[in-house]
N, C-alpha and C positions, 0 to 999 in steps of 0.2 A: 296349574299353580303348584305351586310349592309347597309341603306339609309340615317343615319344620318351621319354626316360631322361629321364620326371619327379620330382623328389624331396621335392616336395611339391601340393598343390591345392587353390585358396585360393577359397571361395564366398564373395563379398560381395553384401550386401541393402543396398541401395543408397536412402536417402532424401535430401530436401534437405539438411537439416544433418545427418547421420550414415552414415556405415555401419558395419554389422555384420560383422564378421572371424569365419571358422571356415578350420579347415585339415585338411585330412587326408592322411593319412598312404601312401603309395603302392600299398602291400601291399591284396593284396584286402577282405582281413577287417580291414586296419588300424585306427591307434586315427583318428576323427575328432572334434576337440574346439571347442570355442568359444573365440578367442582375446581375445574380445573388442571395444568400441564406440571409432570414433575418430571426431573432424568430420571431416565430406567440405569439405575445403579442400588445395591443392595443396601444402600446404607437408607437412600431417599425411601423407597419402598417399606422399607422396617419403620420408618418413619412416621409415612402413610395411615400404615395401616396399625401402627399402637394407637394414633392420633382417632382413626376410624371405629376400633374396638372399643377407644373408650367412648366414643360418642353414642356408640347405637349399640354395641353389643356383639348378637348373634350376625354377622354379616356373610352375605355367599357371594363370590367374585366371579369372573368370566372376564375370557377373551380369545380372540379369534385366534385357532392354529398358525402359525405359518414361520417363517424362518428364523424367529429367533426360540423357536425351541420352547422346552417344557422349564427351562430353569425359575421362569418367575411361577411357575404353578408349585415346583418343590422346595421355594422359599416359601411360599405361603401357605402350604399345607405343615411346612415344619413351624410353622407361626401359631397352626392349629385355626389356619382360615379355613375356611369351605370355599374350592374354586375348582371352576370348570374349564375345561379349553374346548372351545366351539369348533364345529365344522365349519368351513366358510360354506360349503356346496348348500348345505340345509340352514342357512339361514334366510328366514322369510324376508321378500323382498316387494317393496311397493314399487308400482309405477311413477311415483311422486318421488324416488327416494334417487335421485339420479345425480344428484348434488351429494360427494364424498369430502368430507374431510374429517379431524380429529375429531372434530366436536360434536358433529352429529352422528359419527360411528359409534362414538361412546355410548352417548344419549341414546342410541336407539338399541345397544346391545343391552344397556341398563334397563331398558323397558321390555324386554323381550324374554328376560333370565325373570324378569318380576312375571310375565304370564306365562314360565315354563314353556315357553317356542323354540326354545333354543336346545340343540343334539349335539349334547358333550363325546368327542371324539375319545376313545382308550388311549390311556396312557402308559407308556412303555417306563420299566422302573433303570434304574441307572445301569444294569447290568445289560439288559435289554437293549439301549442307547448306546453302552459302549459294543454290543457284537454287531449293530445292526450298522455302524461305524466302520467297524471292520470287514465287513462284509463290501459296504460300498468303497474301502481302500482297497480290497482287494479286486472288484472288479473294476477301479481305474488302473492298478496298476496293470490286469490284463488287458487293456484297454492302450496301454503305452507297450505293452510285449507286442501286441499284433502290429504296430505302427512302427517299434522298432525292426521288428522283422520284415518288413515291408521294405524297412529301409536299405535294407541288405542284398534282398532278395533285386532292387531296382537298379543297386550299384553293379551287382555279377551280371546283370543285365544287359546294362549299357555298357559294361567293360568284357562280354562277350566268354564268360565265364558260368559255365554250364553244369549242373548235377546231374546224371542221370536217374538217377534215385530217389525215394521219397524223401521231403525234405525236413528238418528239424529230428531225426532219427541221431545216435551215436555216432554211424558211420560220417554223418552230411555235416555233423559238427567238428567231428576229425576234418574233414575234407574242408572244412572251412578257416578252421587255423591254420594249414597247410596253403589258402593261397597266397600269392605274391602279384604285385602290382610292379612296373616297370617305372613307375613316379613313385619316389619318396611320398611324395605329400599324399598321393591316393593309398599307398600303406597305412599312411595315419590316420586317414579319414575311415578306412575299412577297418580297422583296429578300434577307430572309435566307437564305430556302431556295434562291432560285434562287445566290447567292454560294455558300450549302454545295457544290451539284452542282456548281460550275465545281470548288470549288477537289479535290472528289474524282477529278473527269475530267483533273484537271491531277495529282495521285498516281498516276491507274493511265499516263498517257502516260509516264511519271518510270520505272514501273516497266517499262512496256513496252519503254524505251530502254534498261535496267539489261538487262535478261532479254537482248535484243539482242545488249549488250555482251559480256556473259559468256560465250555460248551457244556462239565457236569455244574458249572455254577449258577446256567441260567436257570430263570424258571419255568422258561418252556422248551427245556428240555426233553421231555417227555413227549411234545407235540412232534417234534424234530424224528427219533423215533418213529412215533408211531405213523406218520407221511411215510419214513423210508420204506415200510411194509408194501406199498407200492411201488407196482411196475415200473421200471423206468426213473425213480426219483433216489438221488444218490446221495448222501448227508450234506454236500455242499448247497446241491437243488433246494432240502429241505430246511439247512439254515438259512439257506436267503428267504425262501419261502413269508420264515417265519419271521425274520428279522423286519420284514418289510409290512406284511401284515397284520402281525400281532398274533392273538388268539382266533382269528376269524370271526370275530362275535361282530365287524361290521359288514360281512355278509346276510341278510337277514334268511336266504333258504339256502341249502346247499347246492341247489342248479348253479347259483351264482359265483360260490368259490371255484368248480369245476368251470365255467366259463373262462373263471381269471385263469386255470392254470393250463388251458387249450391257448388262451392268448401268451401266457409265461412262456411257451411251446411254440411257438409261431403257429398254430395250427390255424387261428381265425386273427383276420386282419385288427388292430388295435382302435378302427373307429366303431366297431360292431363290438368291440370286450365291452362286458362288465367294468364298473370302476369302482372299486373301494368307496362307501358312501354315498353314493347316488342313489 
């Protein structure tokens, strides 16, 4: 249970255009009812919850992690609401409970925040969200380098166009604007791919100068650091690191973080890793 003098608890089921309102009532056995659907837009919400504050007061909100982010939890803290954003993996789950939709996800988050069952996930602050952003643009964009070079590599291929030397080096990029095609149109097509790969190697240097920039701004900064002190782990290793998992504080022993980062390593297959909150 909860120790602050709450006088209401408010479960929202959280979609793109909606959420779902259920509130319950303090008292153990209390009544928990469904208040009802509003659009998830900032003006309805502000709405909401003046409307809620003045009913009951002290109110604490909750709602389940998932893709649309932490923005309605830092509207509602700027509100000076108290809200949590739940794990989905830890929430407590009946056999009875196989029937999903709005209205009973609410209702049953609302009853579950009222008997303290529910494991608020860490929250990343907007700095955090913006490197941790950058870090997954950066690894799509190497993600489209490997698949552009692929593509290149398939054309000198089937056009019988051979390096003998290792490839993506100074020399193998000289040697690669250097070739010529006996088809106009296969000129243009190998032009084109070799312009793709500049202009994505020119994205991730953009982004490697962003990550750079930001990196005395965050505030775990000092974690990023003190990871590089290890073997093996390079500032980039240890921004992603942190970008992805936060402060580690949803590791509960430290066997478990080293599990994830033997898995970050390919060293043990991904259905045997650890999982952040499990």
């Amino acid at each position: 249970m909860h120790s602050e003098n709450i006088a209401a608890y408010i479960g929202l089921d959280v979609h793109k255009e909606t959420l779902a309102v259920a509130i319950a009532a303090p008292e153990r056995l209390g009544e928990v009812r469904y208040y009802g659907t509003i659009n998830n837009e900032a003006q309805a919400v502000r709405r909401l919850f003046q409307k809620l504050q003045g009913l009951y007061g002290n109110i604490l909100s909750c709602y389940e992690a998932g893709p649309c982010g932490f923005g309605l939890y830092h509207q509602l803290t700027a509100m000076n609401i108290k809200c949590q954003v739940i794990a989905p993996s830890r929430i407590p789950k009946s056999p009875t409970d196989r029937i999903k939709n709005d209205h009973r996800d609410a209702i049953s988050l609302a009853r579950l925040l009222r008997a303290g069952e529910l494991t608020p996930v860490w929250i990343p602050d907007l700095t955090h969200e913006a490197m941790r952003d950058l870090i997954r643009a950066r690894a799509a964009a190497k993600r489209d380098s490997r698949v552009a070079r692929q593509r290149i590599l398939s054309m000198l291929l089937r056009t019988d166009k051979r390096y003998a030397g290792k490839h993506w080096t100074g020399k193998h990029r000289t040697w690669l604007a250097n070739q010529s095609f006996s088809q106009p149109s296969q000129q243009i097509a190998f032009q084109h791919y070799c312009q793709s790969l500049e202009q994505i190697e020119d994205r991730i240097l953009q982004l490697d100068q962003e990550i750079s920039r930001l990196l005395p701004e965050w505030s775990l900064c000092n974690l990023v650091c003190q990871l590089q002190a290890l073997k093996g782990v390079s500032q980039l290793t240890a921004i992603t690191l942190v970008a992805e998992l936060g402060d580690f504080h949803d590791f509960p022993v430290p066997n478990n973080s080293w599990l994830f980062w033997d898995w970050f390593q390919g060293n043990i297959p991904v259905e045997t890793a650890f999982v952040p909150g499990e």
